[in-house]
One Martini backbone bead per residue (centre of mass of N, CA, C, O) as a GRO file, in nm:
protein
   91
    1UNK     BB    1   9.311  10.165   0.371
    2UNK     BB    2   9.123  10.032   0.140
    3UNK     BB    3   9.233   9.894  -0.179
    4UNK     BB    4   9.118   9.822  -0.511
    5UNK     BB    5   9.287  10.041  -0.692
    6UNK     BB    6   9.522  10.153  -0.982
    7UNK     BB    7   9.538  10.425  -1.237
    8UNK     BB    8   9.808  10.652  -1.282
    9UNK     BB    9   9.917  10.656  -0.993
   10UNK     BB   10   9.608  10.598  -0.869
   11UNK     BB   11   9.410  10.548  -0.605
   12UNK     BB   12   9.145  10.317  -0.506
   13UNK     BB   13   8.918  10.404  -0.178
   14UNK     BB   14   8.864  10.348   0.107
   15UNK     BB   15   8.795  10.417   0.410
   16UNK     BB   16   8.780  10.270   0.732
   17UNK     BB   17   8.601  10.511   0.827
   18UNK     BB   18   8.280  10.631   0.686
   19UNK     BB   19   8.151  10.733   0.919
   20UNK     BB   20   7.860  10.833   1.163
   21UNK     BB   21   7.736  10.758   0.960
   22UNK     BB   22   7.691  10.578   0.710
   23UNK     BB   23   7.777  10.647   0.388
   24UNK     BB   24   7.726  10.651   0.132
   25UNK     BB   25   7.881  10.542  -0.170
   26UNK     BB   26   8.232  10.526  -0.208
   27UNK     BB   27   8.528  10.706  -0.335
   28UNK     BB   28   8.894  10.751  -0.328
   29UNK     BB   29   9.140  10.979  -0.486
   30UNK     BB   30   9.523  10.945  -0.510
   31UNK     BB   31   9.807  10.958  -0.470
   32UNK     BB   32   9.948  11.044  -0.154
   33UNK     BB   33   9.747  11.180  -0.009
   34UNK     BB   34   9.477  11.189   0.223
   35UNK     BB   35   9.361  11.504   0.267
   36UNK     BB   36   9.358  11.510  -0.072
   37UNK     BB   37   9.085  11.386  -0.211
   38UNK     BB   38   8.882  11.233  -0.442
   39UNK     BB   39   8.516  11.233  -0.444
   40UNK     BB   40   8.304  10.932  -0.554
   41UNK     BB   41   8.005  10.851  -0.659
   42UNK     BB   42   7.774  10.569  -0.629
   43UNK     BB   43   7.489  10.487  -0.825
   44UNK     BB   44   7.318  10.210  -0.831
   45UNK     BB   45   7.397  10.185  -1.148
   46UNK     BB   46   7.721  10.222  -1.146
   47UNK     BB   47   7.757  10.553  -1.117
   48UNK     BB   48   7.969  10.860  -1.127
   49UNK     BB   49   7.970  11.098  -0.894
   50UNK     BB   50   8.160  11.426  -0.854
   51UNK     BB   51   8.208  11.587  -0.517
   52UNK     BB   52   8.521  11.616  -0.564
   53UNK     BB   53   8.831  11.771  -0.650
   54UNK     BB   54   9.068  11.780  -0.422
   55UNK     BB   55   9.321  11.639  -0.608
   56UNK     BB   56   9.330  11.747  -0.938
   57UNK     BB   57   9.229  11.587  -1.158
   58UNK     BB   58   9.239  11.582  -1.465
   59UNK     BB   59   8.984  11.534  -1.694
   60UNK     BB   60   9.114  11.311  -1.832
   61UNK     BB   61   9.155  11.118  -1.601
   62UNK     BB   62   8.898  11.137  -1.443
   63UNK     BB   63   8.753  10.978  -1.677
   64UNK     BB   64   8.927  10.705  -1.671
   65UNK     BB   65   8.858  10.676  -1.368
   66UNK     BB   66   8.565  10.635  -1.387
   67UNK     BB   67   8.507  10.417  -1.580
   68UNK     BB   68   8.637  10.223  -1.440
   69UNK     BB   69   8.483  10.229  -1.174
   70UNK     BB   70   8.252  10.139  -1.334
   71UNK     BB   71   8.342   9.876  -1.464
   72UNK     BB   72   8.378   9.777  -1.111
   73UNK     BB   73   8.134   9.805  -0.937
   74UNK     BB   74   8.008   9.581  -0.811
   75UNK     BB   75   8.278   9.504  -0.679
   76UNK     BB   76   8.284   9.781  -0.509
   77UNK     BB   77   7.996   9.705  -0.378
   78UNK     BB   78   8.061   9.454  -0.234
   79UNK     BB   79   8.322   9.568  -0.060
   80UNK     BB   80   8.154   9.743   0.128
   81UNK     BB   81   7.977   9.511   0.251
   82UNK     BB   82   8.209   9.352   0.322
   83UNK     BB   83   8.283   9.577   0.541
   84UNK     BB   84   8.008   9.735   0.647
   85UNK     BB   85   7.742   9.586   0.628
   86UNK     BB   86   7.626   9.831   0.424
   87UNK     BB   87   7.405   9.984   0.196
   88UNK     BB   88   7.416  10.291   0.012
   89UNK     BB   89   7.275  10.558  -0.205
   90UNK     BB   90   7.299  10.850  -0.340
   91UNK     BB   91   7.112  10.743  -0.630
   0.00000   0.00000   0.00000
């Protein structure tokens, strides 16, 4: 599982294996826990679409946690192709 970056104790991560067919690029992000994760579309424009908070990061967290995602889009998106030599965007 490939670790892009750390923020407030939170990683932010791709899975090894984005499943077949491959998803829109996205990030996972959890403290310590793999299986409950939440999980953030980057949108072609490099904004952030959060699909489910499902490791429970308080708002004022997650919103942190988008910004700098945003702000590291771009590596983001590369780090993507680099890994899966393909993308898509959720929108």
């Amino acid at each position: 599982m490939p670790q892009l970056f750390k923020m407030d104790g939170y990683r932010i991560y791709f899975w090894s294996n984005e499943g077949q067919p491959l998803e829109p690029i996205h990030v996972h992000v959890s403290k310590n826990q793999r299986k409950n994760s939440t999980k953030i579309w980057i949108t072609e424009n490099g904004k952030c679409v959060v699909e489910n908070n499902n490791s429970k990061i308080s708002d004022t967290t997650l919103k942190n946690i988008t910004e700098m995602i945003e702000l590291h889009a771009d590596e983001i998106i590369e780090e993507w192709k680099n890994r899966f030599k393909t993308i898509s965007f959720y929108c």
